[in-house]
mmCIF file of the N, C-alpha and C atoms, coordinates in Angstrom:
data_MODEL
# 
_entry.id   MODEL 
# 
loop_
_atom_site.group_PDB 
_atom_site.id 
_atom_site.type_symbol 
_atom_site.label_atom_id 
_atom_site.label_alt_id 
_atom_site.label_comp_id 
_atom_site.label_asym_id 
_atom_site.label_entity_id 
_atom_site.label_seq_id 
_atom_site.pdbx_PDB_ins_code 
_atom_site.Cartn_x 
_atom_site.Cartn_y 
_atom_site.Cartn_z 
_atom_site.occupancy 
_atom_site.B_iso_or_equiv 
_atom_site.pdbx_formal_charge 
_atom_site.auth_seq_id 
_atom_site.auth_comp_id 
_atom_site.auth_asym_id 
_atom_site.auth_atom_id 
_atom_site.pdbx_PDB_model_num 
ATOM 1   N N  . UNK A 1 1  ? 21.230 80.511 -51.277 1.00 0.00 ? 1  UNK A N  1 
ATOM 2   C CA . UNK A 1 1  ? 21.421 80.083 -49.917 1.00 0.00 ? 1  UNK A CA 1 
ATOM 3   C C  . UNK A 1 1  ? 22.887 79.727 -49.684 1.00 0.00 ? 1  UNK A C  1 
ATOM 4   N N  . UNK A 1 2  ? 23.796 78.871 -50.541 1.00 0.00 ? 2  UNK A N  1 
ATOM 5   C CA . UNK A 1 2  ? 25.026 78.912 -50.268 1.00 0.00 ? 2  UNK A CA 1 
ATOM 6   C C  . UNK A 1 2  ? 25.333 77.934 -49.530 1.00 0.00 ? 2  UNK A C  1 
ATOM 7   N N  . UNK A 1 3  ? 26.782 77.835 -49.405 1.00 0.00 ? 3  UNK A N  1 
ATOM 8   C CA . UNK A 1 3  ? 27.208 76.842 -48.391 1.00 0.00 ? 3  UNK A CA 1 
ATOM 9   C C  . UNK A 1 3  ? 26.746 77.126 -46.822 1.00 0.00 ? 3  UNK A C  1 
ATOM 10  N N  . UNK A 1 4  ? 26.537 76.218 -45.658 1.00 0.00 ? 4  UNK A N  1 
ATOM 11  C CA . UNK A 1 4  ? 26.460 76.627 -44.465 1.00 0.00 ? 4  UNK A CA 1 
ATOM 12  C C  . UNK A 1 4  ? 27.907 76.775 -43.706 1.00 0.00 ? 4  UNK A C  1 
ATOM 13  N N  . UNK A 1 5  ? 27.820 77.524 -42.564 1.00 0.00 ? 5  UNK A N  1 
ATOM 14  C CA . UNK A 1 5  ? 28.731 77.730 -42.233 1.00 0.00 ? 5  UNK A CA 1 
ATOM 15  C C  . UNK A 1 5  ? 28.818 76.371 -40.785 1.00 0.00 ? 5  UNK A C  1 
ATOM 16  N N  . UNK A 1 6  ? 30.342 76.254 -39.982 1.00 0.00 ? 6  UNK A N  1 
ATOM 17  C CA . UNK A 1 6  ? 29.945 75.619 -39.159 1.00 0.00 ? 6  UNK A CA 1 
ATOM 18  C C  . UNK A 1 6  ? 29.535 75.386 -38.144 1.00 0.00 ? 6  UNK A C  1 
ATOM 19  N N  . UNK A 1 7  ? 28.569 76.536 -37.743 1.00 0.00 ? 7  UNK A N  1 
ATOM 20  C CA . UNK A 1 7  ? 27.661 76.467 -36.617 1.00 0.00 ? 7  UNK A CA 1 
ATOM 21  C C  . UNK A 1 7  ? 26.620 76.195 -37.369 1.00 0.00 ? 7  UNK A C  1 
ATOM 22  N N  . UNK A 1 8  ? 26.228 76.507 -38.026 1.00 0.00 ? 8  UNK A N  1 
ATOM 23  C CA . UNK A 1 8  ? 25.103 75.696 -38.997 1.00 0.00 ? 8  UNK A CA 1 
ATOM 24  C C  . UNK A 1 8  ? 24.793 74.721 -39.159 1.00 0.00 ? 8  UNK A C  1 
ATOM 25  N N  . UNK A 1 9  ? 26.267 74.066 -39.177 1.00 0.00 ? 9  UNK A N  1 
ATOM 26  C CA . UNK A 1 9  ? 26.087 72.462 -38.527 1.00 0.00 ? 9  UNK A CA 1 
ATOM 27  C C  . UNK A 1 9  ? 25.855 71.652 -37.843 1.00 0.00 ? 9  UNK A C  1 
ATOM 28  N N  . UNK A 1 10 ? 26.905 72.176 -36.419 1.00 0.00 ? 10 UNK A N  1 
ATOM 29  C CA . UNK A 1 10 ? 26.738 72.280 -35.564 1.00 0.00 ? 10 UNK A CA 1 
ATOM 30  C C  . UNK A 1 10 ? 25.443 72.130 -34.813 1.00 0.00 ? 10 UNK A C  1 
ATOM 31  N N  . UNK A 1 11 ? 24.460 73.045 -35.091 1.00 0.00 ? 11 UNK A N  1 
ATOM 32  C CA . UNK A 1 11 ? 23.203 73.094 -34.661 1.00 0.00 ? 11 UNK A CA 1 
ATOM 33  C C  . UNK A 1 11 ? 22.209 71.912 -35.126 1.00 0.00 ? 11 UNK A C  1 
ATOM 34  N N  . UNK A 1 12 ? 22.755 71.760 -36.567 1.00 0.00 ? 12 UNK A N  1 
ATOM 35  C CA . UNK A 1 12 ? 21.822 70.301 -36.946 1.00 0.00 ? 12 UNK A CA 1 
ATOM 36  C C  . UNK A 1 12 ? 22.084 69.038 -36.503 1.00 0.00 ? 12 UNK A C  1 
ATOM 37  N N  . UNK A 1 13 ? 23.217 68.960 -36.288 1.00 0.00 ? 13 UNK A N  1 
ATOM 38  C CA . UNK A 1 13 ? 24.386 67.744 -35.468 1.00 0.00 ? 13 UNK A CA 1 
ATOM 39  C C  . UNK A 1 13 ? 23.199 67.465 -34.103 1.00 0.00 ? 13 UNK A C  1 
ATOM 40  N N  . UNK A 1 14 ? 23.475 68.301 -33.202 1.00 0.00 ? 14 UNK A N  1 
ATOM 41  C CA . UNK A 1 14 ? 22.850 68.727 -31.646 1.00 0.00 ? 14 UNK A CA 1 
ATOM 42  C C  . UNK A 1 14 ? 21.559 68.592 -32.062 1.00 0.00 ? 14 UNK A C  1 
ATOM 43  N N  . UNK A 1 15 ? 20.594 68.777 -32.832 1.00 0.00 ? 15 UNK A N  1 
ATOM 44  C CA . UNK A 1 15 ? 18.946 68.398 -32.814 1.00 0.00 ? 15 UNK A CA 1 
ATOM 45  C C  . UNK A 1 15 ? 18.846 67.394 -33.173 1.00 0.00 ? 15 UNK A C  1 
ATOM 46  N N  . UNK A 1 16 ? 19.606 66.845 -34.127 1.00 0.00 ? 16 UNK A N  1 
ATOM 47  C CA . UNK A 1 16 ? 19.550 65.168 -34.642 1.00 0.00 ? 16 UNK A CA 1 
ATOM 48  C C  . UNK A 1 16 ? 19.844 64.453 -33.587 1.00 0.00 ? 16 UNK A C  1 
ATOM 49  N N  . UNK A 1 17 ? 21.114 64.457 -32.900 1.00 0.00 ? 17 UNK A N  1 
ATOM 50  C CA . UNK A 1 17 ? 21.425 63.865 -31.524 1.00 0.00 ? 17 UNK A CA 1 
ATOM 51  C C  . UNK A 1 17 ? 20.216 63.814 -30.521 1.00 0.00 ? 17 UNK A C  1 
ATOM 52  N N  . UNK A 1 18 ? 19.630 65.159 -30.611 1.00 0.00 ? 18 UNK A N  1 
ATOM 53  C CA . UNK A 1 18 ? 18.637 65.218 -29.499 1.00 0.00 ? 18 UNK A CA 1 
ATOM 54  C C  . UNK A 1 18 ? 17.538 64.240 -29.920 1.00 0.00 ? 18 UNK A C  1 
ATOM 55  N N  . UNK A 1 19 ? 17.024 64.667 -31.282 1.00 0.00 ? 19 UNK A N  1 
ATOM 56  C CA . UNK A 1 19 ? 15.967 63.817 -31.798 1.00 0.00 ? 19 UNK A CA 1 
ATOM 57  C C  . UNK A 1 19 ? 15.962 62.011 -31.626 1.00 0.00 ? 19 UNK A C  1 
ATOM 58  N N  . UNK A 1 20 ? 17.209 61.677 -32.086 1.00 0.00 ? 20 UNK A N  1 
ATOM 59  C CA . UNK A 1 20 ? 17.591 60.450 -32.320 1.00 0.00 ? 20 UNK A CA 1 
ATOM 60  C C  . UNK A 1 20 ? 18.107 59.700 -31.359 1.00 0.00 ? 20 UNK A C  1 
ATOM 61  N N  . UNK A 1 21 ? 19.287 60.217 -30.591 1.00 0.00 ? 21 UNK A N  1 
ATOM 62  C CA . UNK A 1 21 ? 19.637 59.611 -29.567 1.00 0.00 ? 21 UNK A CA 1 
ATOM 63  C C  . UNK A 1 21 ? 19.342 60.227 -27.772 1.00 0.00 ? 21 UNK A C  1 
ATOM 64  N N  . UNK A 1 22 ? 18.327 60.904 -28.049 1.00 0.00 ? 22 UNK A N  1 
ATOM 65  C CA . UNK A 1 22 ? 18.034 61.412 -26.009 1.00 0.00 ? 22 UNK A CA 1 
ATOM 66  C C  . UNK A 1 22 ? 19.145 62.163 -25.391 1.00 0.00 ? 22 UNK A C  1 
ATOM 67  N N  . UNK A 1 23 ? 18.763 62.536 -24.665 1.00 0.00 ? 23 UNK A N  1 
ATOM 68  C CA . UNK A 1 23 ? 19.415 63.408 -23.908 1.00 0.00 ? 23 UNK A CA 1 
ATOM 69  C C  . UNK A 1 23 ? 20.532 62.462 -23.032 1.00 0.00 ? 23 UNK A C  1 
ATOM 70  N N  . UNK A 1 24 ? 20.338 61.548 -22.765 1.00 0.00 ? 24 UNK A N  1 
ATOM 71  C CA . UNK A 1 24 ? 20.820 60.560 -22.249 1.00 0.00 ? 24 UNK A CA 1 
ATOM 72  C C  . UNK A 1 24 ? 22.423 60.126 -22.928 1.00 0.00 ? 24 UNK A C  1 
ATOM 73  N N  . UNK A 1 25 ? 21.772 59.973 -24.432 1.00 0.00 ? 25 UNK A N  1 
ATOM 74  C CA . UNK A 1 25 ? 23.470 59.224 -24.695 1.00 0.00 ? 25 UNK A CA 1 
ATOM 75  C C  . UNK A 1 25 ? 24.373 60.566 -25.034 1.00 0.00 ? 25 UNK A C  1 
ATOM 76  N N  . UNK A 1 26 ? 23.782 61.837 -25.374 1.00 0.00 ? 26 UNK A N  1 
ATOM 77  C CA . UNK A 1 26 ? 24.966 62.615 -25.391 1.00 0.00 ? 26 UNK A CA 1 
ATOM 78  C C  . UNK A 1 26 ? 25.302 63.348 -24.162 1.00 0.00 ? 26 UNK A C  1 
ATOM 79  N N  . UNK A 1 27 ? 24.825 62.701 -23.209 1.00 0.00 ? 27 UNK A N  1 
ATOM 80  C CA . UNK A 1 27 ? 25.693 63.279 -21.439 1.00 0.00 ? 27 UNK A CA 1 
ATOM 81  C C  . UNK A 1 27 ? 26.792 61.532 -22.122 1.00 0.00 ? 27 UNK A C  1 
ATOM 82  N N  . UNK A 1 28 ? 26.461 61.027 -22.164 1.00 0.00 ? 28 UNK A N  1 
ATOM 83  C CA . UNK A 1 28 ? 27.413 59.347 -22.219 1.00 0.00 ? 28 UNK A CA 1 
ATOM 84  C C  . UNK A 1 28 ? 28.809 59.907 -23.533 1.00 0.00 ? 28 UNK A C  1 
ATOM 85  N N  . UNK A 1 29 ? 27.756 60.496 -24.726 1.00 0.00 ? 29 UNK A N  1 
ATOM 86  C CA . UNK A 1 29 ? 28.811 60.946 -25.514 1.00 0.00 ? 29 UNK A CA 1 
ATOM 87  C C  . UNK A 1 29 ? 30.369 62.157 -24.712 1.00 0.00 ? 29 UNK A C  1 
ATOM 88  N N  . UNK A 1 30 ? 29.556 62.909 -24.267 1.00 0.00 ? 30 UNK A N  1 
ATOM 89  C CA . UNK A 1 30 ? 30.231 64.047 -23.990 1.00 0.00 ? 30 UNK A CA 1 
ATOM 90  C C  . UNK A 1 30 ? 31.092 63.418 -22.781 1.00 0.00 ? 30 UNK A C  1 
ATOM 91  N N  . UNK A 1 31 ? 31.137 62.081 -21.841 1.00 0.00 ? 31 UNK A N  1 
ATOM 92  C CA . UNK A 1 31 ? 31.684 61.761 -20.725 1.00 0.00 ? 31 UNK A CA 1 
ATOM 93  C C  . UNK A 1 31 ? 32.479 60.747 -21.159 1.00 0.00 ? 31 UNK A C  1 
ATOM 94  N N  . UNK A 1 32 ? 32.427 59.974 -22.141 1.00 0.00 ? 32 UNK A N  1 
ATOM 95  C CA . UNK A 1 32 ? 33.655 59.146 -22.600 1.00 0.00 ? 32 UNK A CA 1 
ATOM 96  C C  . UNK A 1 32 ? 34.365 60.246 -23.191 1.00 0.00 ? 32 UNK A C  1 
ATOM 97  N N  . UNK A 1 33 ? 34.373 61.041 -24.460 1.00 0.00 ? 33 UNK A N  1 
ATOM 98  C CA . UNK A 1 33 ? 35.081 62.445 -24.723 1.00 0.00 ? 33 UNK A CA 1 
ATOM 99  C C  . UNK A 1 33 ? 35.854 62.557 -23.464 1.00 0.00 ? 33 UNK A C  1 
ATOM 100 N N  . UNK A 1 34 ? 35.361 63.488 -22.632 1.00 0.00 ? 34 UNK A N  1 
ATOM 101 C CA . UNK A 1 34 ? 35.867 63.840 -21.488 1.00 0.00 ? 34 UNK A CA 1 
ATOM 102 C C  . UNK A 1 34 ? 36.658 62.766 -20.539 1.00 0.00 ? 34 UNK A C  1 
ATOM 103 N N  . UNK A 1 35 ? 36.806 61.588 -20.711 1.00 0.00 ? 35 UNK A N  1 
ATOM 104 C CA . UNK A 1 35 ? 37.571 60.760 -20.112 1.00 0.00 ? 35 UNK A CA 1 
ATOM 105 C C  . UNK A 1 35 ? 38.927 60.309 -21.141 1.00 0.00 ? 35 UNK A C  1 
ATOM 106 N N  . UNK A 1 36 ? 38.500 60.448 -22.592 1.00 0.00 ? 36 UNK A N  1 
ATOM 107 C CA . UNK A 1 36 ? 39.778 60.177 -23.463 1.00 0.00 ? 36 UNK A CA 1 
ATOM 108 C C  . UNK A 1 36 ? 40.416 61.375 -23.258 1.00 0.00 ? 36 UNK A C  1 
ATOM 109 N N  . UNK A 1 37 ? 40.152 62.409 -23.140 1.00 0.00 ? 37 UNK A N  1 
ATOM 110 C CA . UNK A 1 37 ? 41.423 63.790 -23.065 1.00 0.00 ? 37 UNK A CA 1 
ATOM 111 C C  . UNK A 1 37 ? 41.402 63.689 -22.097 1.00 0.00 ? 37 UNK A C  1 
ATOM 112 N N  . UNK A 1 38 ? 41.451 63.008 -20.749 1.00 0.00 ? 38 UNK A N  1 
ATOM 113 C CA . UNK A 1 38 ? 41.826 63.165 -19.752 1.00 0.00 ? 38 UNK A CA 1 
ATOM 114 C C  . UNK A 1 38 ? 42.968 62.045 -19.773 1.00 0.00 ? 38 UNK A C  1 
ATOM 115 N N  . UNK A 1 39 ? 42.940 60.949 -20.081 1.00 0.00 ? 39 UNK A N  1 
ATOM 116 C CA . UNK A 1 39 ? 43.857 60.401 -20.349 1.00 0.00 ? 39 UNK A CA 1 
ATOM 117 C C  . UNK A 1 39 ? 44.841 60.499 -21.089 1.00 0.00 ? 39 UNK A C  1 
ATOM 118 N N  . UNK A 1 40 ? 44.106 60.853 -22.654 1.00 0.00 ? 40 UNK A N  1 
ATOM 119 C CA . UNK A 1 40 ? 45.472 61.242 -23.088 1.00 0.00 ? 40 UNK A CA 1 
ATOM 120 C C  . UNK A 1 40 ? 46.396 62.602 -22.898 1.00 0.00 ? 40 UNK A C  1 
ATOM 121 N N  . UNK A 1 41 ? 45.680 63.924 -21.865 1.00 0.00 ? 41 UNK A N  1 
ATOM 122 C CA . UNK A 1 41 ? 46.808 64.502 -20.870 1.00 0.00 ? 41 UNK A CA 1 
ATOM 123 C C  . UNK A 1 41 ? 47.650 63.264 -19.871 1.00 0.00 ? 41 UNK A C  1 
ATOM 124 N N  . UNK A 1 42 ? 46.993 62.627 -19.302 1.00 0.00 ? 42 UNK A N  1 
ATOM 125 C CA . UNK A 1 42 ? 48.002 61.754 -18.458 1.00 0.00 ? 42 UNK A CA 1 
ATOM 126 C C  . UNK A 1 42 ? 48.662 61.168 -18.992 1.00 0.00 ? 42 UNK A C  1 
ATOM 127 N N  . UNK A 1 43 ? 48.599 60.772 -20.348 1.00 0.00 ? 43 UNK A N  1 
ATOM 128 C CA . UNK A 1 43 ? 50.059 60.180 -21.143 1.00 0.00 ? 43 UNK A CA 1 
ATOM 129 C C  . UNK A 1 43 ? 50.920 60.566 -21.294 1.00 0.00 ? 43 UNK A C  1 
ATOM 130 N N  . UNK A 1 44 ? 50.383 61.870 -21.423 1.00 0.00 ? 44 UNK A N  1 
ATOM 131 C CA . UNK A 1 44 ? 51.452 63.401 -22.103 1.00 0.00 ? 44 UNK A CA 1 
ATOM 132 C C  . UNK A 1 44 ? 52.301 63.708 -20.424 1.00 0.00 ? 44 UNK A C  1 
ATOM 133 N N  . UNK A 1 45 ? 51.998 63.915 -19.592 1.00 0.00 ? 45 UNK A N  1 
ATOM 134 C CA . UNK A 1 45 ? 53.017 63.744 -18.443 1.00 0.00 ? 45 UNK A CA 1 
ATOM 135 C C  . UNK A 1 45 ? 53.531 62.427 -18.067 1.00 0.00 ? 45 UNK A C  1 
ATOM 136 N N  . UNK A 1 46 ? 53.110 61.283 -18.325 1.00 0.00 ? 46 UNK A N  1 
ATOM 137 C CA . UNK A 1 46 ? 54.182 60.590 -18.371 1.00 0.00 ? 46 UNK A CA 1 
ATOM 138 C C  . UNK A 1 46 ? 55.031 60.743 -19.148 1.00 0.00 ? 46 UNK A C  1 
ATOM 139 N N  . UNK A 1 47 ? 54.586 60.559 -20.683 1.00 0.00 ? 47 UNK A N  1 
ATOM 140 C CA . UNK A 1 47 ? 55.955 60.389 -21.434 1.00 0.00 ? 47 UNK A CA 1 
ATOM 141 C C  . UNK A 1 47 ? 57.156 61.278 -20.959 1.00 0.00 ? 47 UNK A C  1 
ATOM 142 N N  . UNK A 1 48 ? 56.868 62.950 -20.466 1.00 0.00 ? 48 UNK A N  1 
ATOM 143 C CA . UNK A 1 48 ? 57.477 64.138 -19.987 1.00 0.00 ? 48 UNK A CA 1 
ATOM 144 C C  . UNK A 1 48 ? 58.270 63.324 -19.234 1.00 0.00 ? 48 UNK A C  1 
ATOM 145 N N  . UNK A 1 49 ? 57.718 62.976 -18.213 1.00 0.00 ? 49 UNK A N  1 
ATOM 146 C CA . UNK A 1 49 ? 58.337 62.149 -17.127 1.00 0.00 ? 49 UNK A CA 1 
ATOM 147 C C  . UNK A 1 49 ? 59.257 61.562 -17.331 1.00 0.00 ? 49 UNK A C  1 
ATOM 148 N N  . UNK A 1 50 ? 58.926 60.151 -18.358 1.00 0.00 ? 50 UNK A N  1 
ATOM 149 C CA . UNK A 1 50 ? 60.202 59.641 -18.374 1.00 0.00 ? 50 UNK A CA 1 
ATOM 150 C C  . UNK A 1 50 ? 61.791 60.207 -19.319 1.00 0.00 ? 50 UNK A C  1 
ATOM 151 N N  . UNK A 1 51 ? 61.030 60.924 -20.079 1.00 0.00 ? 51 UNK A N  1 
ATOM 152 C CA . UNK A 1 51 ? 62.345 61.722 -20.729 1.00 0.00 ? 51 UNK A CA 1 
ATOM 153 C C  . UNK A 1 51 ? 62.546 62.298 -19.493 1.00 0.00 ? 51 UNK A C  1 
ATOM 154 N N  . UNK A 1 52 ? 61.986 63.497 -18.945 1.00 0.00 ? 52 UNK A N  1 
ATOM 155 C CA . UNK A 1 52 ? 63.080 64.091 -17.872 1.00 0.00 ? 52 UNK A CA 1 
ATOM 156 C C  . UNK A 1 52 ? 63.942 62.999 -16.936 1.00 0.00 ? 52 UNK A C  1 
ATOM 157 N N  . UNK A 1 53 ? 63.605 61.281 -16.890 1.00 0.00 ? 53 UNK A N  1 
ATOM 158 C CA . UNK A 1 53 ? 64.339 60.291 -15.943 1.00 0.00 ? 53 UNK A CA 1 
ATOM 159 C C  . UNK A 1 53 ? 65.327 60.155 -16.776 1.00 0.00 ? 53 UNK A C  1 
ATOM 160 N N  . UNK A 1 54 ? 65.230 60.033 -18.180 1.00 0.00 ? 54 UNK A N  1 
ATOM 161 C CA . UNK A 1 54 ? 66.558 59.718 -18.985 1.00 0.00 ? 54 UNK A CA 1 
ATOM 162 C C  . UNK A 1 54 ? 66.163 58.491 -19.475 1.00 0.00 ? 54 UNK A C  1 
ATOM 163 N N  . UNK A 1 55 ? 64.841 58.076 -19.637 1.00 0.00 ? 55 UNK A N  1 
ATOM 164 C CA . UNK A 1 55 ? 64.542 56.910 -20.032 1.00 0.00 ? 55 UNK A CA 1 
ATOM 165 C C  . UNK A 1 55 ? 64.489 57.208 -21.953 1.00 0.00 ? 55 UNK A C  1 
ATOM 166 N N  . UNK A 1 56 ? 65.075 56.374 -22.009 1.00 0.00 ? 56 UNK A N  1 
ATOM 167 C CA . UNK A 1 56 ? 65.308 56.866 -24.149 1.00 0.00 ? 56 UNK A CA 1 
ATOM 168 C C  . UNK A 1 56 ? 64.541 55.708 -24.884 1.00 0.00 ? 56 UNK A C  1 
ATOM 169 N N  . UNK A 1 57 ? 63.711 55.300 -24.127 1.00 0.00 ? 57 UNK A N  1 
ATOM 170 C CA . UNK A 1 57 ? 62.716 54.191 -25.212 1.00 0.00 ? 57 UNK A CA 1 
ATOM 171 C C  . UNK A 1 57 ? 63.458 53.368 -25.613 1.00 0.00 ? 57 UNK A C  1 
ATOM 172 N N  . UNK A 1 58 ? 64.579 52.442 -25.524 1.00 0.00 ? 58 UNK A N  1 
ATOM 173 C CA . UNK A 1 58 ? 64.941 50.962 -26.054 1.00 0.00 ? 58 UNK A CA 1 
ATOM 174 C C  . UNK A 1 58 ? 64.210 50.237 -25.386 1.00 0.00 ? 58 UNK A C  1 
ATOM 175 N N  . UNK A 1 59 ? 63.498 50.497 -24.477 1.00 0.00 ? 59 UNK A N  1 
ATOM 176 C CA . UNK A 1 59 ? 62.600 49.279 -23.980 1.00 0.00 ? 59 UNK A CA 1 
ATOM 177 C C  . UNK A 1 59 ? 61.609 48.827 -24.850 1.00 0.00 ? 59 UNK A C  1 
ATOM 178 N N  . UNK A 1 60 ? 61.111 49.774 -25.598 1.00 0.00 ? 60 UNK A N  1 
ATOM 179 C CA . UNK A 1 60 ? 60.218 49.409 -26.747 1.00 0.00 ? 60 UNK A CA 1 
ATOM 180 C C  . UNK A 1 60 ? 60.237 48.964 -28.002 1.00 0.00 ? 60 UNK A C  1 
ATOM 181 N N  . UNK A 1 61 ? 62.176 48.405 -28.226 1.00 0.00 ? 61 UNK A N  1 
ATOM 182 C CA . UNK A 1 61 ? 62.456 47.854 -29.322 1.00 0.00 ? 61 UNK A CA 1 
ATOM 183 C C  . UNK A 1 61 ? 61.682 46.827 -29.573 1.00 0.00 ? 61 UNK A C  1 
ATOM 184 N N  . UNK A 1 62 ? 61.006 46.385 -30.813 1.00 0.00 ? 62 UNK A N  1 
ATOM 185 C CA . UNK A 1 62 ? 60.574 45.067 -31.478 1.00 0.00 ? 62 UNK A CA 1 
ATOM 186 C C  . UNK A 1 62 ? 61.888 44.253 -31.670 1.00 0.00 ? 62 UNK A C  1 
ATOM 187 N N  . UNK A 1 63 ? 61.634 43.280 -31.211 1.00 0.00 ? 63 UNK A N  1 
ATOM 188 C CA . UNK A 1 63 ? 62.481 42.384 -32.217 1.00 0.00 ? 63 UNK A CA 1 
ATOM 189 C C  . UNK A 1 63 ? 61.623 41.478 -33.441 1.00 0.00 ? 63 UNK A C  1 
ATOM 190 N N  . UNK A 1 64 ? 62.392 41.997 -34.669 1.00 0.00 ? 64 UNK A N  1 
ATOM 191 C CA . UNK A 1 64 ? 61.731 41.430 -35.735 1.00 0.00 ? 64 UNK A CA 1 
ATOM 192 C C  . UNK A 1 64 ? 61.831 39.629 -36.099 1.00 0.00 ? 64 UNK A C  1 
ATOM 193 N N  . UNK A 1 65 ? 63.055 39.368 -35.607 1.00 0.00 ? 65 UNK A N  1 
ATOM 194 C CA . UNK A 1 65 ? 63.561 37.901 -35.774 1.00 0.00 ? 65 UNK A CA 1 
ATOM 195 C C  . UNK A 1 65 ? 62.778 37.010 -35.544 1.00 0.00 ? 65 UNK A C  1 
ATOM 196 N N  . UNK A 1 66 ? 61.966 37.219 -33.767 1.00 0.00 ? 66 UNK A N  1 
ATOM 197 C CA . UNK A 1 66 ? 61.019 36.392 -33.155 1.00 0.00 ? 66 UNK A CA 1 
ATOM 198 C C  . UNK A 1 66 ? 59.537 36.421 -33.950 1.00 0.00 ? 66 UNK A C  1 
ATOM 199 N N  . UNK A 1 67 ? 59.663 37.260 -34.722 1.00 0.00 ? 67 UNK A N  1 
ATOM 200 C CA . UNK A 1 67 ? 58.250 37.090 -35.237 1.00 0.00 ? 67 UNK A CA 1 
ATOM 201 C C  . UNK A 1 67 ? 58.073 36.837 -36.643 1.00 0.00 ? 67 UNK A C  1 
ATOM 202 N N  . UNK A 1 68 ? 59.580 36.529 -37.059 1.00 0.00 ? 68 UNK A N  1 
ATOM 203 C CA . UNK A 1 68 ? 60.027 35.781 -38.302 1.00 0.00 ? 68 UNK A CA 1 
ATOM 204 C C  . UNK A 1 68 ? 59.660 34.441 -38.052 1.00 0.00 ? 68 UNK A C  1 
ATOM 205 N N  . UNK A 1 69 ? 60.579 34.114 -37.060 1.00 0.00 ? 69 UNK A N  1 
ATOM 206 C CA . UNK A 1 69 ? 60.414 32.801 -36.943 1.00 0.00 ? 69 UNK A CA 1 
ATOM 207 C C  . UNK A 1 69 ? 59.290 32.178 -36.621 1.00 0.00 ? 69 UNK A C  1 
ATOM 208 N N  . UNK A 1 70 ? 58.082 32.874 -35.867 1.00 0.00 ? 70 UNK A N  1 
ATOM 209 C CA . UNK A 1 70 ? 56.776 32.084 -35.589 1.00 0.00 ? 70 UNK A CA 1 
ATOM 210 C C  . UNK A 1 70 ? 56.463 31.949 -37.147 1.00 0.00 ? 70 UNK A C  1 
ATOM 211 N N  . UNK A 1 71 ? 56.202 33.165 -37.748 1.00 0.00 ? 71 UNK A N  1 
ATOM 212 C CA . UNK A 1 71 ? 55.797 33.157 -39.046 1.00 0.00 ? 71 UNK A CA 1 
ATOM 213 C C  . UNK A 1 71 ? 55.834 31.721 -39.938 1.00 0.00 ? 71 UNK A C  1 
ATOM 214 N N  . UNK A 1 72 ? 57.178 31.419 -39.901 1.00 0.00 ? 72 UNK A N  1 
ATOM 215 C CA . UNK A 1 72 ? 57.448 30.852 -40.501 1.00 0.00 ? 72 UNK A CA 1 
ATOM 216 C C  . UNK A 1 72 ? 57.116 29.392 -40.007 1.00 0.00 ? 72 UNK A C  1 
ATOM 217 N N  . UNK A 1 73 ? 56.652 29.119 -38.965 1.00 0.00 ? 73 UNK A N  1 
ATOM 218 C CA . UNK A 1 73 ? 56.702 27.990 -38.203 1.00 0.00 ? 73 UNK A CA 1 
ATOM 219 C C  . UNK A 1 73 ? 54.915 27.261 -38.437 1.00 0.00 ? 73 UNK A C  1 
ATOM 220 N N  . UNK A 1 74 ? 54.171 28.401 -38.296 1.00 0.00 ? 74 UNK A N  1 
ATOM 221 C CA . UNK A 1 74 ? 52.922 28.450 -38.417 1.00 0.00 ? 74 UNK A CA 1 
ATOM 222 C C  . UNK A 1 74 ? 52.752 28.108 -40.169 1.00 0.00 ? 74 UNK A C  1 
ATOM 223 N N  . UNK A 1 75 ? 53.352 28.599 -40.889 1.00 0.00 ? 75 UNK A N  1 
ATOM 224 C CA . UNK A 1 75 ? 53.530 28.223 -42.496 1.00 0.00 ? 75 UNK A CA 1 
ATOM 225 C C  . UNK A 1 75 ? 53.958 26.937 -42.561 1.00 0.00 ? 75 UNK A C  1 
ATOM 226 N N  . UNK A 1 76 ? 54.746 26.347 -41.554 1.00 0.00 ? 76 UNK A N  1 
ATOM 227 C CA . UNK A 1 76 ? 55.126 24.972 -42.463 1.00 0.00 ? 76 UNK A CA 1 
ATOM 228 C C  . UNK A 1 76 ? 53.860 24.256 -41.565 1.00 0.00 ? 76 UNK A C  1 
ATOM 229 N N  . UNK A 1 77 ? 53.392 24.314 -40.413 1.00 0.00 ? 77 UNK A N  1 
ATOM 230 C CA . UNK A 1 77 ? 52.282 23.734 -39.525 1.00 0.00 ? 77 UNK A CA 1 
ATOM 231 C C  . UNK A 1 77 ? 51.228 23.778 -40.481 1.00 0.00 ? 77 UNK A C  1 
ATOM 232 N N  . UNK A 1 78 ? 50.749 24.659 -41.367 1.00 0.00 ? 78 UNK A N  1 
ATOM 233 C CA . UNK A 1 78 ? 49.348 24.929 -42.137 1.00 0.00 ? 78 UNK A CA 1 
ATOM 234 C C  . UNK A 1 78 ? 49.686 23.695 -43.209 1.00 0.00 ? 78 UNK A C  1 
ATOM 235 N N  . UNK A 1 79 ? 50.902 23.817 -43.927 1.00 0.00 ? 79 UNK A N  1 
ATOM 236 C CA . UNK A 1 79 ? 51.000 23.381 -45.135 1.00 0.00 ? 79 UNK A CA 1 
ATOM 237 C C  . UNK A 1 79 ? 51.805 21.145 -44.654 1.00 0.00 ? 79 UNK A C  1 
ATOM 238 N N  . UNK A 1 80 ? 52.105 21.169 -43.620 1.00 0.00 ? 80 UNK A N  1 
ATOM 239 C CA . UNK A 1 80 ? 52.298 19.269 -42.911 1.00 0.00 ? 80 UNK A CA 1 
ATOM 240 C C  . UNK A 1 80 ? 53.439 19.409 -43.066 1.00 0.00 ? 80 UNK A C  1 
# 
């Protein structure tokens, strides 16, 4: 019999779903799906976007310092 191929799978995937979870949650499955690639196309033209404005991402620098210092602040608070 061999390995299956992946529609073979496929097909067992889709009857288990059917069996197990109704017809119901894979319209729910297939519509969150369909709402994450819809968004993440709308990310993908923004980001486009702002490179074509000339925006070069320093807005999204971390600063590491500020989160040194809580660190460290919360360490001496734990320990009196």
């Amino acid at each position: 019999m061999g390995t299956f191929s992946i529609w073979h799978w496929l097909i067992v995937l889709v009857v288990v779903l059917v069996l197990f979870g109704g017809g119901g949650k894979i319209k729910k499955i297939m519509g969150d799906m369909g709402s994450g690639i819809t968004a993440f196309k709308k990310g993908l033209k923004e980001e486009e976007k702002k490179a074509q404005d000339g925006d070069d991402g320093d807005a999204k620098a971390i600063d590491d310092t500020s989160t040194v210092t809580r660190t460290e602040e919360k360490d001496k608070a734990v320990s009196g």
